[in-house]
Each structure stands twice: as C-alpha cells, then as structure tokens.
PDB file as gemmi writes it, atoms N, CA and C in Angstrom:
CRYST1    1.000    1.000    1.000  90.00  90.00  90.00 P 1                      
ATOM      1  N   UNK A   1     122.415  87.492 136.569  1.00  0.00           N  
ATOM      2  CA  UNK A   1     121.415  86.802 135.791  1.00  0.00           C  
ATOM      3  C   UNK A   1     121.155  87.625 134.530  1.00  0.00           C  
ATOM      4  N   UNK A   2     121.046  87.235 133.363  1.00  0.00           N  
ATOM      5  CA  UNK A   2     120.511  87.881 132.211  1.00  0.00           C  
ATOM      6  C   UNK A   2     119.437  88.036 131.677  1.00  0.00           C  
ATOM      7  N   UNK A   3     119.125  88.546 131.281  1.00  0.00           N  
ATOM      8  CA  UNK A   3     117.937  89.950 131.385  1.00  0.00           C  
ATOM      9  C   UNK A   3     116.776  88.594 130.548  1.00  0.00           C  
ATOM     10  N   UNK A   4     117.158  87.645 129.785  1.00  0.00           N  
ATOM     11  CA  UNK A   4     116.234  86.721 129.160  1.00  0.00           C  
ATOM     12  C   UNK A   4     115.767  86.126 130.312  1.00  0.00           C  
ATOM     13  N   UNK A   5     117.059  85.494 130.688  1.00  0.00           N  
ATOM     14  CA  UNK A   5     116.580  84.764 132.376  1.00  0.00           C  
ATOM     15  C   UNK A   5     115.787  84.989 133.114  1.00  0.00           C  
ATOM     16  N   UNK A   6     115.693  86.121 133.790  1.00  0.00           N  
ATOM     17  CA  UNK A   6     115.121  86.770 134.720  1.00  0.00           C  
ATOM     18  C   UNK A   6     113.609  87.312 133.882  1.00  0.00           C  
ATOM     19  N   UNK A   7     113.801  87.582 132.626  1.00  0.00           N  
ATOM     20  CA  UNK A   7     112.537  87.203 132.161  1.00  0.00           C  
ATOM     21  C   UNK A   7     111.570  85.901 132.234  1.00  0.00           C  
ATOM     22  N   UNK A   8     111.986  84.915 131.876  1.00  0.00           N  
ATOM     23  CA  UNK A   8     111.467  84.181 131.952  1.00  0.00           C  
ATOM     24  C   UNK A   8     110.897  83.413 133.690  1.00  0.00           C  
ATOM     25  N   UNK A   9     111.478  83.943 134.118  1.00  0.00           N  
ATOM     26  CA  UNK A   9     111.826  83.664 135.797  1.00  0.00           C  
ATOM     27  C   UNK A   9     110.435  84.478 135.821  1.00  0.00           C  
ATOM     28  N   UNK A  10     110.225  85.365 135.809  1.00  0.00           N  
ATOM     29  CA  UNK A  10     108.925  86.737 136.275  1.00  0.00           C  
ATOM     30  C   UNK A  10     108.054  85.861 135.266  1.00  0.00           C  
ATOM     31  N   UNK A  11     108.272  85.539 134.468  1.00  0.00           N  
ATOM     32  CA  UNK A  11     106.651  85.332 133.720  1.00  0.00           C  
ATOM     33  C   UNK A  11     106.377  83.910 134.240  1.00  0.00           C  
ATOM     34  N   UNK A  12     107.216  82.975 134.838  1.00  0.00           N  
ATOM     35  CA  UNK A  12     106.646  81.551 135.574  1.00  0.00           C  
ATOM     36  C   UNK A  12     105.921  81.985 136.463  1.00  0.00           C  
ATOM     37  N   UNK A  13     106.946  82.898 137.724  1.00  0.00           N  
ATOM     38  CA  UNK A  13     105.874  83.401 138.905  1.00  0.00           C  
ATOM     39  C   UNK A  13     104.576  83.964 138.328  1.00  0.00           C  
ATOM     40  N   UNK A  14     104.288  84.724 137.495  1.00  0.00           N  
ATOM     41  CA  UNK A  14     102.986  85.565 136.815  1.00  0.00           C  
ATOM     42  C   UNK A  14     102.274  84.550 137.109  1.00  0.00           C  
ATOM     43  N   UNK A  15     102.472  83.496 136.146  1.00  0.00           N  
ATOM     44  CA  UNK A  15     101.914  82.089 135.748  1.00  0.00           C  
ATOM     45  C   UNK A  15     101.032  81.351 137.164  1.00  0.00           C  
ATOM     46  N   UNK A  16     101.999  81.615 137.824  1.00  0.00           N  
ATOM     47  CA  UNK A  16     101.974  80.048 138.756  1.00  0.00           C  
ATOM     48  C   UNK A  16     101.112  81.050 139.973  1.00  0.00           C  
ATOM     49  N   UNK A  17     101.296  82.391 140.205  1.00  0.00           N  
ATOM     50  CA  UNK A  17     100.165  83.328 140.919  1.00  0.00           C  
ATOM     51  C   UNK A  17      98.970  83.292 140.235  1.00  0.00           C  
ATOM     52  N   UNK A  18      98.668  83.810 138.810  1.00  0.00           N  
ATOM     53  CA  UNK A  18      97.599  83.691 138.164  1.00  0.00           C  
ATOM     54  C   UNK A  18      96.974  81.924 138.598  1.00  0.00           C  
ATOM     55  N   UNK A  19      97.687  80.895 138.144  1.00  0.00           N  
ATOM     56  CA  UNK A  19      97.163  79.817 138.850  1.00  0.00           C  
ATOM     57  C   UNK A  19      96.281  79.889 140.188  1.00  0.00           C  
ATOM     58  N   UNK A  20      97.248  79.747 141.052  1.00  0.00           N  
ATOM     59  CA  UNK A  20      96.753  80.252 142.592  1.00  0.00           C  
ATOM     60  C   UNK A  20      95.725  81.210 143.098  1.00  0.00           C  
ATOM     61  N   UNK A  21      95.574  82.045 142.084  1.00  0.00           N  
ATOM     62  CA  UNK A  21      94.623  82.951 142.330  1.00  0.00           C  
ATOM     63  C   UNK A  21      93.305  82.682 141.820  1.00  0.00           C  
ATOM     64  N   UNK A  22      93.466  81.719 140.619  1.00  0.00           N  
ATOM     65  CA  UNK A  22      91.888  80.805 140.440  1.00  0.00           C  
ATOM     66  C   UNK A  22      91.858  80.095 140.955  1.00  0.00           C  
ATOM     67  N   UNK A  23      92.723  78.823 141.633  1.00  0.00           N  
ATOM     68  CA  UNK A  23      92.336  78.092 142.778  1.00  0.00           C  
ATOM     69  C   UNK A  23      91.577  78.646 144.055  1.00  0.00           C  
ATOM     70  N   UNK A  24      91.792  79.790 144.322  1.00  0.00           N  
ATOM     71  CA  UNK A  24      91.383  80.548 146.042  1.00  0.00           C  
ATOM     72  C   UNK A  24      90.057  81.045 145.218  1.00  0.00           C  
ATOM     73  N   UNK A  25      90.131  81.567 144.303  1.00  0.00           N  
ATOM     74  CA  UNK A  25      88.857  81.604 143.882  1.00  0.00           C  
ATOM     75  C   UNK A  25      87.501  80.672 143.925  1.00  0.00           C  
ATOM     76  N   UNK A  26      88.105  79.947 143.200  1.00  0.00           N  
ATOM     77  CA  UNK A  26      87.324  78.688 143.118  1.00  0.00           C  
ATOM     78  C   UNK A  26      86.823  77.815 144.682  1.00  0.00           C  
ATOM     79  N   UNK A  27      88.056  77.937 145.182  1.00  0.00           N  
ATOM     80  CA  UNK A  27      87.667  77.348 146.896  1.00  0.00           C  
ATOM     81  C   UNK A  27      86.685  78.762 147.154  1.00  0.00           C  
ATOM     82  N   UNK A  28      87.166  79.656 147.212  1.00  0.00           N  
ATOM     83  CA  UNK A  28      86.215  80.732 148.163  1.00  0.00           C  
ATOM     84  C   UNK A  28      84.619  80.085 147.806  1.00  0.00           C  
ATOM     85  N   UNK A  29      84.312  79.661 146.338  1.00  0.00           N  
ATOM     86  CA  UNK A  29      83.363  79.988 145.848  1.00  0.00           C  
ATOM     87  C   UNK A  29      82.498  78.417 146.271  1.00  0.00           C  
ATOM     88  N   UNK A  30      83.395  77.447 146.598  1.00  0.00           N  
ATOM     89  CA  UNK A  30      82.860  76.540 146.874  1.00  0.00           C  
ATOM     90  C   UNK A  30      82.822  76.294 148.524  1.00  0.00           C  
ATOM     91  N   UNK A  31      83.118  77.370 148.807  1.00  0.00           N  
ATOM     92  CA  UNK A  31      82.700  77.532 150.391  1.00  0.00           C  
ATOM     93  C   UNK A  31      84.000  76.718 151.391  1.00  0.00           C  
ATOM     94  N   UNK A  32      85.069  76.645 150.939  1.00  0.00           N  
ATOM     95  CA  UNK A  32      86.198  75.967 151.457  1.00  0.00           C  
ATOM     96  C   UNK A  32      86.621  77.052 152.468  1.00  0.00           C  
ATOM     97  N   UNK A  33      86.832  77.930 152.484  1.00  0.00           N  
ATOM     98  CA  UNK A  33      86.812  79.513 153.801  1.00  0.00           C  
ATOM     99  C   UNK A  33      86.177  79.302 154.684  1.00  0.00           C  
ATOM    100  N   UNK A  34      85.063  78.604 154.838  1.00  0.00           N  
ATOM    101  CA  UNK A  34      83.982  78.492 155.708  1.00  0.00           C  
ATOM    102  C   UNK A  34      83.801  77.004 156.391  1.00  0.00           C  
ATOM    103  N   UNK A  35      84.550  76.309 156.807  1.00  0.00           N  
ATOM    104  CA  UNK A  35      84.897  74.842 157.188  1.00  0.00           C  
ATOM    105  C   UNK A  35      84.857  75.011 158.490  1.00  0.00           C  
ATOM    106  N   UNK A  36      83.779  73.675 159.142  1.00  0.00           N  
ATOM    107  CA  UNK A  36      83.849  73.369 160.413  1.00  0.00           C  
ATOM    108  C   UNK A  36      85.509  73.616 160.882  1.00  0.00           C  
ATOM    109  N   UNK A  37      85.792  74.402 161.948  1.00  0.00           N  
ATOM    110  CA  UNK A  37      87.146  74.177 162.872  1.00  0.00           C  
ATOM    111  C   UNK A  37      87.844  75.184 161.960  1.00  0.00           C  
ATOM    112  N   UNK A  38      87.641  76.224 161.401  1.00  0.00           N  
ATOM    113  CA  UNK A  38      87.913  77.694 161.273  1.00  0.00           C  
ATOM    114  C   UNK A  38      87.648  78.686 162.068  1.00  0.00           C  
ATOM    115  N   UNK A  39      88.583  78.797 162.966  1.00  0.00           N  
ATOM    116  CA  UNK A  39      88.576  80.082 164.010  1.00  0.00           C  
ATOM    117  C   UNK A  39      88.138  81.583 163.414  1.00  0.00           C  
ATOM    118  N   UNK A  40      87.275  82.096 163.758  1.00  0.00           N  
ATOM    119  CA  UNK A  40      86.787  83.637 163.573  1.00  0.00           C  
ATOM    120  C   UNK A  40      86.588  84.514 164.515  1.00  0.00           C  
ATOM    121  N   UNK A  41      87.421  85.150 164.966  1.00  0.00           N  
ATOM    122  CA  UNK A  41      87.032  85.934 166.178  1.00  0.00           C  
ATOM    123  C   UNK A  41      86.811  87.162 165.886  1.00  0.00           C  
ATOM    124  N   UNK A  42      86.078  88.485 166.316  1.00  0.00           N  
ATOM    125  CA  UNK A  42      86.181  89.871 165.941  1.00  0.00           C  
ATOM    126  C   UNK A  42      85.845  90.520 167.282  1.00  0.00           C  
ATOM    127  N   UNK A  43      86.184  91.746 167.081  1.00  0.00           N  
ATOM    128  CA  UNK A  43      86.071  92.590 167.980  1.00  0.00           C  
ATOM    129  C   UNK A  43      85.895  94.265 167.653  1.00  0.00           C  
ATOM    130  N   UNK A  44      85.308  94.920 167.755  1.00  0.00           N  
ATOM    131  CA  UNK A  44      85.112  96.074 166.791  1.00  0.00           C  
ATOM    132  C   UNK A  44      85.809  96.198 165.306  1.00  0.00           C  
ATOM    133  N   UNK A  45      87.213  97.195 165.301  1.00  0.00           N  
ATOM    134  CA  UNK A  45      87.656  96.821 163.869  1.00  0.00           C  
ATOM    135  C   UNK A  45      88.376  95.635 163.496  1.00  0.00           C  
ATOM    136  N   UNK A  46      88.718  95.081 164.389  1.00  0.00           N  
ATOM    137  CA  UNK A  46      89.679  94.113 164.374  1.00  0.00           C  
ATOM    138  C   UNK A  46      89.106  92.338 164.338  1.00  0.00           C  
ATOM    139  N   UNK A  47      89.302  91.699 163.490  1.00  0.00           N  
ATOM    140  CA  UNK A  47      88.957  90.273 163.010  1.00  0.00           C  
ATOM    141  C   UNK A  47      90.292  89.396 163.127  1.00  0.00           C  
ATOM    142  N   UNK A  48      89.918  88.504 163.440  1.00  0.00           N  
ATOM    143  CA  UNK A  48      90.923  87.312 163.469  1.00  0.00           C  
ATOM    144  C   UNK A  48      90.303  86.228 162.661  1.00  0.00           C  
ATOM    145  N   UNK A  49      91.274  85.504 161.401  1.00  0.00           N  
ATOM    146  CA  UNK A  49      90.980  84.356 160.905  1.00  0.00           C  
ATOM    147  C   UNK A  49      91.650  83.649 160.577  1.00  0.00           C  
ATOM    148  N   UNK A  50      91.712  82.023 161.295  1.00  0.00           N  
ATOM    149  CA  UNK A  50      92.595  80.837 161.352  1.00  0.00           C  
ATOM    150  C   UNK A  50      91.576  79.526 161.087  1.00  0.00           C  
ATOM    151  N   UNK A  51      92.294  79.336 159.745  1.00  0.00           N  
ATOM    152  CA  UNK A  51      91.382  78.608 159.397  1.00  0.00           C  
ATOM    153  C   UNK A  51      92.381  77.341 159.482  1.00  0.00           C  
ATOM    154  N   UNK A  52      91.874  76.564 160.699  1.00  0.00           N  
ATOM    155  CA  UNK A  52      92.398  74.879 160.645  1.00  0.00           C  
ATOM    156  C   UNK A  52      92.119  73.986 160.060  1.00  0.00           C  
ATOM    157  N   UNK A  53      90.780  74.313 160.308  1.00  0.00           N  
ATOM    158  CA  UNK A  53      89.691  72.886 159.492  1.00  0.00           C  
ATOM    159  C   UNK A  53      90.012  72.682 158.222  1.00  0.00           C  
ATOM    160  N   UNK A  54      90.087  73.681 157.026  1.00  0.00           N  
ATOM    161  CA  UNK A  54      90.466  74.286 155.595  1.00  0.00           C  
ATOM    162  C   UNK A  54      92.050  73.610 155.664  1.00  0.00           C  
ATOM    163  N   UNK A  55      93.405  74.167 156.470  1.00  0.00           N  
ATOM    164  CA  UNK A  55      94.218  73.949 156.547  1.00  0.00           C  
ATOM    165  C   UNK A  55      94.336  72.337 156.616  1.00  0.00           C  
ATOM    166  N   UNK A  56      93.880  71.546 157.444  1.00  0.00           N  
ATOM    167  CA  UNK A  56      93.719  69.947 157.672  1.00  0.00           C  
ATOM    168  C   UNK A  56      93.446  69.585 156.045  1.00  0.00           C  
ATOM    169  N   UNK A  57      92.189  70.138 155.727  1.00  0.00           N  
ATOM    170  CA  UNK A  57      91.596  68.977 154.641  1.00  0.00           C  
ATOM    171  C   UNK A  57      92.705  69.687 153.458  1.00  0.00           C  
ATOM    172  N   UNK A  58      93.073  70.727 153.207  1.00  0.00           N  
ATOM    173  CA  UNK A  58      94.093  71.364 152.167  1.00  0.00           C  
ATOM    174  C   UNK A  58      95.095  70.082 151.960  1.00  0.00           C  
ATOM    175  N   UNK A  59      95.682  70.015 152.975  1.00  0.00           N  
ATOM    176  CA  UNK A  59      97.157  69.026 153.640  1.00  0.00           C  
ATOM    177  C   UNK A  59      96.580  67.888 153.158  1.00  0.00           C  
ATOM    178  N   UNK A  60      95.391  67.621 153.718  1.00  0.00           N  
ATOM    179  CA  UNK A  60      94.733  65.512 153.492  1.00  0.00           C  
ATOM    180  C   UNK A  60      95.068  65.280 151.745  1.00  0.00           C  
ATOM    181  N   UNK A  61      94.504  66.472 150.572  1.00  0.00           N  
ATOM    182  CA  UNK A  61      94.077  66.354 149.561  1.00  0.00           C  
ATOM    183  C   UNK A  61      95.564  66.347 148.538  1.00  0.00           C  
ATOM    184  N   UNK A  62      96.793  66.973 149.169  1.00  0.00           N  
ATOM    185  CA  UNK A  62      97.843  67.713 148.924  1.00  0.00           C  
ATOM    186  C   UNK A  62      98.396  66.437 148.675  1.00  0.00           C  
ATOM    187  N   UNK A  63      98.584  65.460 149.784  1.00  0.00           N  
ATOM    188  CA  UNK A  63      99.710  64.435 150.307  1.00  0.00           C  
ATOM    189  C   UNK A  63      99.384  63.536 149.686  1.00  0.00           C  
ATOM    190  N   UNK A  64      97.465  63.123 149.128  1.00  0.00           N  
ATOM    191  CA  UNK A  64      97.285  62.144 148.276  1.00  0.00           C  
ATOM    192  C   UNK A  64      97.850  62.676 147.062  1.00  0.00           C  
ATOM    193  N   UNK A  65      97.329  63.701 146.970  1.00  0.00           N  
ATOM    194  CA  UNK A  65      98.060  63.742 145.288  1.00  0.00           C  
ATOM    195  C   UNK A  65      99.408  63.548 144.818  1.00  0.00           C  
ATOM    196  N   UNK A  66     100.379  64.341 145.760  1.00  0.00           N  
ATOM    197  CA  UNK A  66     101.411  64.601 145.575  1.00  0.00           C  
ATOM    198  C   UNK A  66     102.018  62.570 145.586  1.00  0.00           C  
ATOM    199  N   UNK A  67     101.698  61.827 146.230  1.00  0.00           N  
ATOM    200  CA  UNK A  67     101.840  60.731 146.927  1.00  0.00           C  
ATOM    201  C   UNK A  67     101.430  59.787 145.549  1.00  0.00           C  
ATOM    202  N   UNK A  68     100.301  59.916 144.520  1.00  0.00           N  
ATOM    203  CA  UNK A  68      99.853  59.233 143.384  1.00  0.00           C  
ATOM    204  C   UNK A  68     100.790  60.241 141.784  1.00  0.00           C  
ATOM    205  N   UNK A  69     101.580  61.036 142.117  1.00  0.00           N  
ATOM    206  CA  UNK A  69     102.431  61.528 141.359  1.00  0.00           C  
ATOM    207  C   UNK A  69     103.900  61.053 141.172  1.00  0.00           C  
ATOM    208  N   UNK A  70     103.799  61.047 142.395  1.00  0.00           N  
ATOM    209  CA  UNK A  70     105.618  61.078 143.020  1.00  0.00           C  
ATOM    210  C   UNK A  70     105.862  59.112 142.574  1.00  0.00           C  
ATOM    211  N   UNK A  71     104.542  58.472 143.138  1.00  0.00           N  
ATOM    212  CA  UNK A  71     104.698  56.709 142.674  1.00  0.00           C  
ATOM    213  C   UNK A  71     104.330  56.509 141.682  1.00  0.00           C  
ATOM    214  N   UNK A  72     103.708  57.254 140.517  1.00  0.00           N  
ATOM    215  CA  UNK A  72     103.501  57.193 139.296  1.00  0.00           C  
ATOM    216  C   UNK A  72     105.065  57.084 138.484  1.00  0.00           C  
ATOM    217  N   UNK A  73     105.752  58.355 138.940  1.00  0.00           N  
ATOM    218  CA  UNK A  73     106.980  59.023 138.182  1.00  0.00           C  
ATOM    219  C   UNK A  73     107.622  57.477 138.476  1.00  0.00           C  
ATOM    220  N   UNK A  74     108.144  56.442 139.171  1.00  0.00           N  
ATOM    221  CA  UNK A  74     108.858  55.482 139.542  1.00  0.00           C  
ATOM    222  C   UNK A  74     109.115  54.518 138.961  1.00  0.00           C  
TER     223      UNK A  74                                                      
END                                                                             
C-alpha cells in the first residue's frame, strides 16, 4: 500500500472513531447506559456489565434507519 493510501486510510478511521466517540458520549449523557434489562453485577473489585436492554433498542433504531436508507438509495 502507498504511503498516501494508508494515509488516508488512518485519517477515515481517526474520523469515523472521533464520530463514535461523540455518539457514546452523547448516549452516556442521555442516560442510554442505564436501560431497564442492563445486567450489573459486582463483587468487591470486580463488576460485570451487559447491557441488553441498550443493545435491543441500539439494534431497533439501527435497522429502521439503515432500512429508510438502503429503500431511499432504490
């Protein structure tokens, strides 16, 4: 790969993490971490967190969109 390439390759990922990283933000902040049917377990140092409930509605919101994109493009 050449060295432009692979430049440009690293600065999409930058991009598309910087994205992602204000999205989780933004959910943290709107309390999306904290959803009925999010498993939390702890035990002295040790915490467990599985968040389903979050995971479900993530997926519900994902499939419409992706679903009003994908039949738009057609």
């Amino acid at each position: 790969m050449e060295p432009a390439t692979f430049g440009k390759v690293l600065l999409l990922i930058g991009v598309v993490a910087l994205i992602a990283g204000g999205i989780f933000m933004l959910m943290g902040r709107m309390g999306v971490g904290s959803m009925p049917g999010d498993l939390r377990f702890g035990r002295g140092n040790v915490r467990f967190y599985f968040p389903i409930g979050t995971s479900i509605v993530l997926s519900i919101i994902l499939t419409v969109l992706l679903n009003l994109f994908l039949r738009r493009g057609r």
